[in-house]
C-alpha positions in Angstrom: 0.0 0.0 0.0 0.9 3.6 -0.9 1.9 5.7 1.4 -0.6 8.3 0.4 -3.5 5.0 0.4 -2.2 4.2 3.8 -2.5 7.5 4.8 -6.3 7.7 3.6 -6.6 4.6 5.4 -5.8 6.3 8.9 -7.8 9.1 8.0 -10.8 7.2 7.8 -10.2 5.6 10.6 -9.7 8.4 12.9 -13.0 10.1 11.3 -14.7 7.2 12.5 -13.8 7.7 15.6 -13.9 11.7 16.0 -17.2 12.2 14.7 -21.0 11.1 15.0 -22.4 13.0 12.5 -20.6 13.1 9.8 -18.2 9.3 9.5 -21.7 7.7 7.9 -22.4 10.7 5.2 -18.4 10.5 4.4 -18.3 7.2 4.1 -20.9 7.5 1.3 -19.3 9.6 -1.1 -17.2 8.9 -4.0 -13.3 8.4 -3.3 -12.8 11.5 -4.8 -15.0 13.6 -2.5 -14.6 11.2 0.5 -11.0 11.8 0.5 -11.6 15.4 -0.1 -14.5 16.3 2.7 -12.8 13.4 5.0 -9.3 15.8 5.1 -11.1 19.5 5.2 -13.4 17.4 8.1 -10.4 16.3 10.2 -8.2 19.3 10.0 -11.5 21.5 11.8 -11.3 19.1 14.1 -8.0 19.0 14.9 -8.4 23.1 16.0 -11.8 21.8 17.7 -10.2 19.7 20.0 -8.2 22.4 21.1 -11.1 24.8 21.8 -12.8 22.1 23.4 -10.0 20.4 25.8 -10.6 20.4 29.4 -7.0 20.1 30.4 -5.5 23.5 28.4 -5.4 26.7 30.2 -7.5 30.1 28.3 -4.0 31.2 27.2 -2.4 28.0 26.0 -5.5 27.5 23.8 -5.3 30.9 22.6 -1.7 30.5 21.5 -2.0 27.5 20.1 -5.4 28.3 18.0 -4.1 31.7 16.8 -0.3 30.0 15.7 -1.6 27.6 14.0 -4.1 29.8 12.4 -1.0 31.4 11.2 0.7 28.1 9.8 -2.3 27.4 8.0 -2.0 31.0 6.0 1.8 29.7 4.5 3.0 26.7 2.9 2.0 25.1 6.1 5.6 23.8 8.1 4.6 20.8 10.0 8.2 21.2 12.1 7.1 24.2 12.9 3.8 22.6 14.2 5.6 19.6 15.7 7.6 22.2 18.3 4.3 24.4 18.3 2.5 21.2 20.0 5.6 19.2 22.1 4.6 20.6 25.6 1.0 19.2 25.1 1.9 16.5 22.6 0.9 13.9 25.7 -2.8 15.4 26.1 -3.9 16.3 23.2 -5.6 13.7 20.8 -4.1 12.2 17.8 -6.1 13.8 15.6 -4.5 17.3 16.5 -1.1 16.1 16.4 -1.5 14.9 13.0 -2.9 18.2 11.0 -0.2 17.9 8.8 -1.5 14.3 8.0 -5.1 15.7 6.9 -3.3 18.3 4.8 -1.7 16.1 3.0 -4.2 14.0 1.7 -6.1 17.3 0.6 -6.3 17.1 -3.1 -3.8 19.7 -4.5 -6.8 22.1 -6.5 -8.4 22.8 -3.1 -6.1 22.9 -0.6 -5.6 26.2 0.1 -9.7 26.7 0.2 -9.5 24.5 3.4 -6.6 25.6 5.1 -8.5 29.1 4.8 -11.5 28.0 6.9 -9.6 26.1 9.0 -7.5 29.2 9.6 -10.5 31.7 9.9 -12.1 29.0 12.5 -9.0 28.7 14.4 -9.0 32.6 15.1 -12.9 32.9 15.6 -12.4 29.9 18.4 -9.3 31.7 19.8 -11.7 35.0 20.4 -14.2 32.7 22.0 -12.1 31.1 24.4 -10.7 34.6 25.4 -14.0 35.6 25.6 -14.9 32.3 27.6 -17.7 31.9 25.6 -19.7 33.9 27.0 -22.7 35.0 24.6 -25.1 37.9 25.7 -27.3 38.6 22.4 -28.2 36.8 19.4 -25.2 38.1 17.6 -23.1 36.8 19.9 -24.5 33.4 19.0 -24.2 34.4 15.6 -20.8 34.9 15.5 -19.8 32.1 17.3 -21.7 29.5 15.4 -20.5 30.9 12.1 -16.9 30.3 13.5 -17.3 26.7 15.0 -19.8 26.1 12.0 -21.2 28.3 9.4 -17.4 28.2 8.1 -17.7 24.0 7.7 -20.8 25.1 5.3 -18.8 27.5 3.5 -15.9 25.2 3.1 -18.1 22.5 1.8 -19.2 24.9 -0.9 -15.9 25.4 -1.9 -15.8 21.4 -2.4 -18.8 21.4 -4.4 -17.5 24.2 -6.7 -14.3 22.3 -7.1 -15.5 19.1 -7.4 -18.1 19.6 -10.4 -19.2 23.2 -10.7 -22.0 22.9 -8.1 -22.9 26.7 -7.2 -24.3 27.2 -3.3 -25.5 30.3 -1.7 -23.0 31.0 1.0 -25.4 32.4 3.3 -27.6 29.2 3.4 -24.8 26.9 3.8 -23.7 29.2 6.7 -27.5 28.2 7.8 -26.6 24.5 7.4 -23.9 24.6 9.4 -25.3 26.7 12.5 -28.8 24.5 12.0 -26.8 21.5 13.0 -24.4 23.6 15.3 -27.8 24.4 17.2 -28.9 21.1 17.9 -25.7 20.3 19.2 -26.3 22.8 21.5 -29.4 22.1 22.9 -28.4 18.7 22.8 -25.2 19.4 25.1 -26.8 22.3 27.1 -26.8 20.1 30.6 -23.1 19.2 29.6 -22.0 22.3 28.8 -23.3 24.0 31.9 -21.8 21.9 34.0 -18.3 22.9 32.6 -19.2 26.5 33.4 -20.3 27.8 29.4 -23.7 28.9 28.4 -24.5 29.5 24.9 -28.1 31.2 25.3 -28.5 35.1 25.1 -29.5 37.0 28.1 -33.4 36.9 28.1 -33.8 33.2 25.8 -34.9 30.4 27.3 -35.4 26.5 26.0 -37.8 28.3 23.3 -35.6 30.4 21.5 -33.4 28.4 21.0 -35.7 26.0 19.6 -36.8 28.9 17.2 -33.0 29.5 16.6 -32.5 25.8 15.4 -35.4 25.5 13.3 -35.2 28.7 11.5 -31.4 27.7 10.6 -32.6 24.4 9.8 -34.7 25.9 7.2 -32.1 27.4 5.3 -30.5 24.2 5.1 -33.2 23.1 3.4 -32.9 25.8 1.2 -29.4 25.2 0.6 -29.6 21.8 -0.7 -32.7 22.6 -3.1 -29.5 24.2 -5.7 -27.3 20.8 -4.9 -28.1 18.4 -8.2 -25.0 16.0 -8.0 -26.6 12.9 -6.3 -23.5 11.8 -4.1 -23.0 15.2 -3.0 -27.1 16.0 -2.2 -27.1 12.1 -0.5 -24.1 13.6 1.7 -25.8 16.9 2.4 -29.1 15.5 3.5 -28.0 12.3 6.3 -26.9 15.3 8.8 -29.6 17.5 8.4 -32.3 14.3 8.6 -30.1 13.3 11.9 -30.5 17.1 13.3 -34.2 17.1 12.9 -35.0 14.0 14.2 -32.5 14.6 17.2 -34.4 18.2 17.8 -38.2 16.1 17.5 -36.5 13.8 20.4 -35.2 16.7 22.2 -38.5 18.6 22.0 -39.9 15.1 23.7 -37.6 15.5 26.8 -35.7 12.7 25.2 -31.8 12.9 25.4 -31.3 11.8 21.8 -32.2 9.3 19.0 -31.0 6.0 20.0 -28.9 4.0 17.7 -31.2 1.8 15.5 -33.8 5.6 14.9 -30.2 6.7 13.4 -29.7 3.6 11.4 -33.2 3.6 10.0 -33.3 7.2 9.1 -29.9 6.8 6.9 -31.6 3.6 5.4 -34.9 5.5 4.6 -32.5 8.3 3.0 -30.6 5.7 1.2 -33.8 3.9 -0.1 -34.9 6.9 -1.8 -32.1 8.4 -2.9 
């Protein structure tokens, strides 16, 4: 095996098991696009791990979103990233310590697309954490969830263009991304409270941001209406039909949809795709 297959390999595996939502939808595309979205996927979450660690001081996160940030706007030097990372090498997860891995199996022709979201993220989630998350108004939660999520929307457009021609509105895939960023949310809120962050604006309750999920959830409707490449709309849809269902559940005072409601509802997608 190559070592660019092998690579690819690994990559898959570690997608598989970093992330929930998006390993099955992945998974389904065509090599071309899997190894494409599977990279641009991993490298957001190596930066999301950061944001997210328990273990990293305010400051250490800071520096380390906002230099690598920086990498990511050169020819990206992985030594430089290596010595960036060595006095947290030990607790942070592999998929962090191997951006340089996800870059490289990032088709040449969109590249430097990714490691410009990933960069713009890495920034937004560095103000956040300085901020310690603290959102007051719906702005606030606007700008956060375009940085943790709106910008996965708008790099997936960028794919789409590359990939075939397949023209998006950027505002509405900003919408897919916060819709699903939202549910996460209200999913977590217990979670996150206990760890000292509260995403809701001063004066919202459970309501709002109900009425915050649905109305982004909307525009990713919207958003996939212009998608005519069947891989690419099959991808687009398993996530949004996940989000829904898990917001229905939520709505119920159920935690989340179990494992065989998520197994069926990629089955039904499948079945009449």
């Amino acid at each position: 095996m190559s070592y660019g297959a092998t690579l690819q390999k690994e990559a898959m595996h570690i997608l598989k098991l970093t992330s929930r939502t998006f390993y099955i939808p992945i998974k389904l595309l065509n090599p071309i696009l899997r190894e494409t979205v599977g990279s641009a996927y991993l490298c957001m979450r190596a930066i999301d791990e950061i944001e997210d660690h328990e273990e990293l001081s305010s400051d250490t996160k800071q520096h380390l979103l906002r230099s690598t940030s920086q990498l990511l706007q050169t020819q990206f030097d992985p030594h430089a990233y290596q010595q960036l990372l060595k006095p947290y090498e030990n607790l942070l997860p592999e998929v962090t310590l191997r951006l340089h891995d996800w870059l490289t199996v990032c088709p040449a022709g969109i590249i430097d697309k990714v490691k410009k979201s990933t960069s713009i993220m890495a920034d937004g989630m560095a103000k956040w954490v300085e901020k310690d998350w603290i959102v007051k108004t719906k702005e606030d939660l606007d700008d956060y969830t375009y940085y943790v999520a709106g910008l996965v929307g708008v790099m997936l457009s960028d794919i789409w263009e590359w990939y075939d021609g397949t023209k998006t509105n950027r505002d509405l895939a900003i919408g897919y991304g916060r819709g699903l960023q939202a549910v996460n949310m209200l999913r977590n809120q217990d979670e996150d409270a206990e760890r000292g962050v509260h995403f809701i604006p001063n004066g919202w309750g459970r309501n709002e941001m109900f009425d915050y999920a649905h109305a982004h959830l909307e525009m990713a409707d919207k958003y996939i209406t212009s998608i005519d490449t069947k891989n690419i709309l099959l991808f687009c849809k398993i996530p949004l039909a996940l989000a829904k269902k898990t917001l229905k559940a939520l709505n119920k005072g159920e935690e989340k949809m179990d494992r065989a409601e998520v197994e069926s509802t990629v089955n039904e997608i499948l079945e009449n795709h």
